[in-house]
C-alpha positions as a Markdown table, in Angstrom:
| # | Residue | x | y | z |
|---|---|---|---|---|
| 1 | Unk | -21.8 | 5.3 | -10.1 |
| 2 | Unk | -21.2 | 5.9 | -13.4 |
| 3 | Unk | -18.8 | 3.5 | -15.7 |
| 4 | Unk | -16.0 | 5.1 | -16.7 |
| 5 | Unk | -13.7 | 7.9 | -17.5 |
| 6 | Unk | -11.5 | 8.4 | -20.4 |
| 7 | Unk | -9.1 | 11.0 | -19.0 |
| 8 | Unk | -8.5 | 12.6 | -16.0 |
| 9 | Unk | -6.7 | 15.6 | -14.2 |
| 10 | Unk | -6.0 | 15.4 | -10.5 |
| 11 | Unk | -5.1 | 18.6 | -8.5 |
| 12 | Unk | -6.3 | 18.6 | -5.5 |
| 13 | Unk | -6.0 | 15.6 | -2.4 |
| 14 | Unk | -9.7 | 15.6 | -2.5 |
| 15 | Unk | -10.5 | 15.0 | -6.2 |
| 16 | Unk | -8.8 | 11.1 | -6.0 |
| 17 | Unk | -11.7 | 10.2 | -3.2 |
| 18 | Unk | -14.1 | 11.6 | -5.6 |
| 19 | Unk | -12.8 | 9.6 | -8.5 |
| 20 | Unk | -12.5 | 6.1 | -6.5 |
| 21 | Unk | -16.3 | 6.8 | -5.6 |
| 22 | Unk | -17.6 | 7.7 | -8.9 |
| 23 | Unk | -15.9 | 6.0 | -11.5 |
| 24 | Unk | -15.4 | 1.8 | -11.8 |
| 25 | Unk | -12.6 | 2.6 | -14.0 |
| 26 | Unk | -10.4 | 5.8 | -15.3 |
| 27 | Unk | -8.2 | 4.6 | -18.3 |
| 28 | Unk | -5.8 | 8.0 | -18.1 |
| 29 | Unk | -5.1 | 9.6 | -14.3 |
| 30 | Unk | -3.1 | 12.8 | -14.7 |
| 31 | Unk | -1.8 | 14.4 | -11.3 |
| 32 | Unk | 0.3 | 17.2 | -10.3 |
| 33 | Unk | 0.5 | 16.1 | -6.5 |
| 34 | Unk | 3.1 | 15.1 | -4.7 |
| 35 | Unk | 4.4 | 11.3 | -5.2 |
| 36 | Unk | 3.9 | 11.5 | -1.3 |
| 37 | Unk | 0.4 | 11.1 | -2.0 |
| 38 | Unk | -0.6 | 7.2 | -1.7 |
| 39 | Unk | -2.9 | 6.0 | -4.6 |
| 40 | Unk | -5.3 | 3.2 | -3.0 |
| 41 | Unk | -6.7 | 0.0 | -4.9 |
């Protein structure tokens, strides 16, 4: 798992799962989904 990630840019549903299970931390989520879509902690 690597450590972090400075900046990131979410476009698909898939991509967030990839992103809570290979990153401890992401200091800059940027997302053109729908609000619908729940962010998990």
């Amino acid at each position: 798992q690597d450590e972090y990630i400075k900046d990131v840019m979410i476009t698909e549903p898939n991509e967030l799962f990839e992103l809570k299970t290979r990153f401890r931390r992401a200091y800059q989520i940027r997302t053109c989904l729908s609000i619908d879509t729940k962010l998990t902690s």
